[in-house]
N, C-alpha and C positions, 0 to 999 in steps of 0.2 A: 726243079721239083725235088734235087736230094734231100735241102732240108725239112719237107714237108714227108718224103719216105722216113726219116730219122723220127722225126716226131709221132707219125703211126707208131712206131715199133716202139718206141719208151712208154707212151702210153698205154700201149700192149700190155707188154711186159710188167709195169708197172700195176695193171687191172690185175693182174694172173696174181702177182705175189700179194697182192693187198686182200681180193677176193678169198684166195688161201688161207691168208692168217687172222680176214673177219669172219669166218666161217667156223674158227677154233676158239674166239672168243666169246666168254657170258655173254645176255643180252644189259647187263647193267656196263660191263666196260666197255662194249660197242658204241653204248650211250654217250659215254666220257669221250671215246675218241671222235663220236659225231661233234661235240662238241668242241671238241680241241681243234678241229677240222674248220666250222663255222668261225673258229677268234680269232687262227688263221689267217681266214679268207677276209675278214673287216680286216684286218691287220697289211692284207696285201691289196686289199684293197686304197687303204689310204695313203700308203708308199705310191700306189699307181697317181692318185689325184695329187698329190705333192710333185713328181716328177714330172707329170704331163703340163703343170702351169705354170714349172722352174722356169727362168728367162723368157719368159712372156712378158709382153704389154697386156695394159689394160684388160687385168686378171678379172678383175670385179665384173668387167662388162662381160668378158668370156663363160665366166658361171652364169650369168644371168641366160647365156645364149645357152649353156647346158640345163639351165632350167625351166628354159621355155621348149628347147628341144624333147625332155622329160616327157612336161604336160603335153606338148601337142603329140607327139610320139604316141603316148597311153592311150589317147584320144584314139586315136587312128587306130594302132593296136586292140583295144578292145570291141571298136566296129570289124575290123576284118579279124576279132577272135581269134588270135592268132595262137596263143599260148593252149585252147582246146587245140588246133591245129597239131602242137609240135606234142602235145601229149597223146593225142590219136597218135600219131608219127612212132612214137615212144611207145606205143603199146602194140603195136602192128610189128614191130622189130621183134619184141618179147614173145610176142603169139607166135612168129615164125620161127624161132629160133628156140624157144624153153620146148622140153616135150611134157612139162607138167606147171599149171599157172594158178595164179588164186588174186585174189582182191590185193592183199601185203603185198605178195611178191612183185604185182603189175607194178603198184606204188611205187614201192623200191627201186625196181629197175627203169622208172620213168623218171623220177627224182635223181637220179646218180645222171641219165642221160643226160638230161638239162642243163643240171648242173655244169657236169663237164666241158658239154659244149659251148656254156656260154662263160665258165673259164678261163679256156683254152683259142677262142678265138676272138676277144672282142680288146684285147692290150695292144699294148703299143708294139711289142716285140714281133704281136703276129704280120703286121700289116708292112712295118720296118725290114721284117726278116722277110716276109715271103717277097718284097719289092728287089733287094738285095738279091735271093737267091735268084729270081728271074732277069734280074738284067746282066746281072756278069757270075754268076752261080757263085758266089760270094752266100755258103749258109752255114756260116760262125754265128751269126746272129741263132738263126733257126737252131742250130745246136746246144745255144745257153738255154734258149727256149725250151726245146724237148725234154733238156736235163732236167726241168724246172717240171714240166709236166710229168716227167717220171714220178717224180718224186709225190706231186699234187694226188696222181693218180691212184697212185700204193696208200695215200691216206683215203683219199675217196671210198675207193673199193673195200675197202676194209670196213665200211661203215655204211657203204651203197650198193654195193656188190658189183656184178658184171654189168650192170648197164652204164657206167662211168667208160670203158673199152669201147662201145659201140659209137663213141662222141668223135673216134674216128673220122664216120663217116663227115659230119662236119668242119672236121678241120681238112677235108679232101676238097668240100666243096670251096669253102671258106680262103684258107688258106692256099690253097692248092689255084684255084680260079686268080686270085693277086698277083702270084707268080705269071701263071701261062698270062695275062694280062697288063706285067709288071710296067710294057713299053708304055702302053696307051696312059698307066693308071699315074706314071710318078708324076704328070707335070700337076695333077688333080690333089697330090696331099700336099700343100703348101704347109708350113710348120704350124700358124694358125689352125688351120682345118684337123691336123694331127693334133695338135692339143685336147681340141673342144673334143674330139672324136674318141682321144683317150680317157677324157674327164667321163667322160658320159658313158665310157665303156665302165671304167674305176665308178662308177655310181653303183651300177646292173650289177657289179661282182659283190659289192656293199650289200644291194639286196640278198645276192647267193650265201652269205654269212648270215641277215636278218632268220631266210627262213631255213637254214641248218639248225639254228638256234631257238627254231620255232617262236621268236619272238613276233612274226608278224609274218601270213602266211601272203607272200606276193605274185600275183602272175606277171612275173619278170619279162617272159617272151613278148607279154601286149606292149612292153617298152622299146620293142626292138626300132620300130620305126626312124627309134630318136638316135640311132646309127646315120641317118639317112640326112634326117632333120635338119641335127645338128651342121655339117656339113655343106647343106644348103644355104644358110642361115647367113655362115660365114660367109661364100659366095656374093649373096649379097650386099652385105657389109663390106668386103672388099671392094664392090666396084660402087659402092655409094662412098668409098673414102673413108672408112671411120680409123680410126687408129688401131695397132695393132690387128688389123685383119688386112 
C-alpha cells in the first residue's frame, strides 16, 4: 500500500496548488487551460492505446473485443444508471464538505471528481503498480504513477477546482483493493486481458478529453461495465483457443 499512500499525497498536493492558482486566474484563461487540459488528456490517451496493443497478436481481433466490450458495457451501464450514481456520489461529497454550494459550483466539483477518478485509475500503471506493490512492495512503478498524477492534478484543479483531490477516495478503493488483493488477482491479468483492459481504459480517458472539450457531452461512468466486459470476453476466448488470447 505505500505506493498507493504516495499517490494520495501527490494528488493532494497537486489539487491544493492547482485549486490556488485556478482561483487567481480570468474566467477566459481558465478556459484555455481547460482546454489545454482536454488535448492533453486525447493526447494521453492515444499513447495509452498505442502501448497497450504494442507486441500483441491479433490486434484487430483485440479491438474488436474492446468494441464490443464498449457497446455491451453502455448497455449495462445505462440500465444500472450508473453515471447518475457516481454523480449523486459527487455531489453528497460537496454537500458535506463545502459550507456554501450553488448549481456551477456542484457542476464543477462533480466534473473534476469524475474526471479525476476515471484518470487515475483505469491505466495500465494503476493495475501493474498496485499488483507489484502488493506482492513484494516493489512501488517504483506506483511512484512514476503519482509523479504523473501530480502533475495531472495541478492541471485539473486549476480548471475544476477541489473536487479533482477528493478522486482520492477512488484510487483507495480502486487501487488500494489490487494491492491488498495482489496474490489472488495476478494469475487473472494475463498480458492479453491487460491489453483489452488498457485499450478500453485508453478509450474512457478519450472520452474524459471529448467532454473537457465540450465537444460531445458523454456519461463515461455508463461505460464502466466494459472494465469487466472486456476481460471476460478474453476469458473466453482463451479457453475456446483463438490466438492471441
Amino acid at each position: 500500500m505505500t505506493g498507493t499512500l504516495i499517490n494520495i499525497v501527490t494528488v493532494l498536493v497537486g489539487t491544493a496548488l492547482g485549486a490556488t492558482l485556478g482561483n487567481r486566474l480570468p474566467p477566459r484563461m481558465r478556459a484555455t487551460v481547460l482546454d489545454g487540459v482536454g488535448l492533453s488528456t486525447l493526447g494521453y490517451a492515444i499513447l495509452n492505446m498505442v502501448d497497450a496493443m504494442a507486441n500483441q497478436q491479433n490486434v484487430p481481433f483485440k479491438f474488436i473485443v474492446v468494441l464490443l466490450a464498449m457497446l455491451v458495457g453502455g448497455v449495462v451501464g445505462e440500465w444500472l444508471d450508473l453515471d447518475a450514481a457516481l454523480q449523486r456520489f459527487g455531489g453528497w461529497i460537496e454537500r458535506r464538505f463545502a459550507q456554501q454550494s450553488d448549481a456551477e459550483r456542484t457542476a464543477r466539483f462533480i466534473r473534476g471528481f469524475v474526471s479525476a477518478s476515471l484518470v487515475f485509475c483505469v491505466g495500465p500503471m494503476t493495475i501493474l503498480g498496485a499488483l507489484r506493490d502488493g506482492l513484494n512492495g516493489d512501488y517504483s512503478l506506483l511512484a512514476i504513477k503519482s509523479t504523473l498524477d501530480g502533475f495531472t492534478s495541478l492541471a485539473f484543479a486549476a480548471s475544476m477546482g477541489v473536487g479533482v483531490g477528493f478522486s482520492i477516495l477512488t484510487i483507495i478503493v480502486v487501487q488500494g483493493s489490487i494491492s491488498l488483493l495482489a496474490g489472488a488477482l495476478q494469475s487473472l491479468f494475463t498480458p492479453p486481458i491487460l491489453s483489452v483492459l488498457s485499450a478500453t481504459g485508453a478509450v474512457l480517458v478519450a472520452g474524459i478529453g471529448l467532454n473537457l472539450l465540450a465537444v460531445k457531452s458523454i456519461r463515461l461512468a455508463n461505460f464502466l461495465p466494459a472494465l469487466v466486459i472486456g476481460p471476460a470476453i478474453c476469458v473466453v476466448l482463451a479457453l475456446a483457443k483463438v490466438e492471441g488470447f
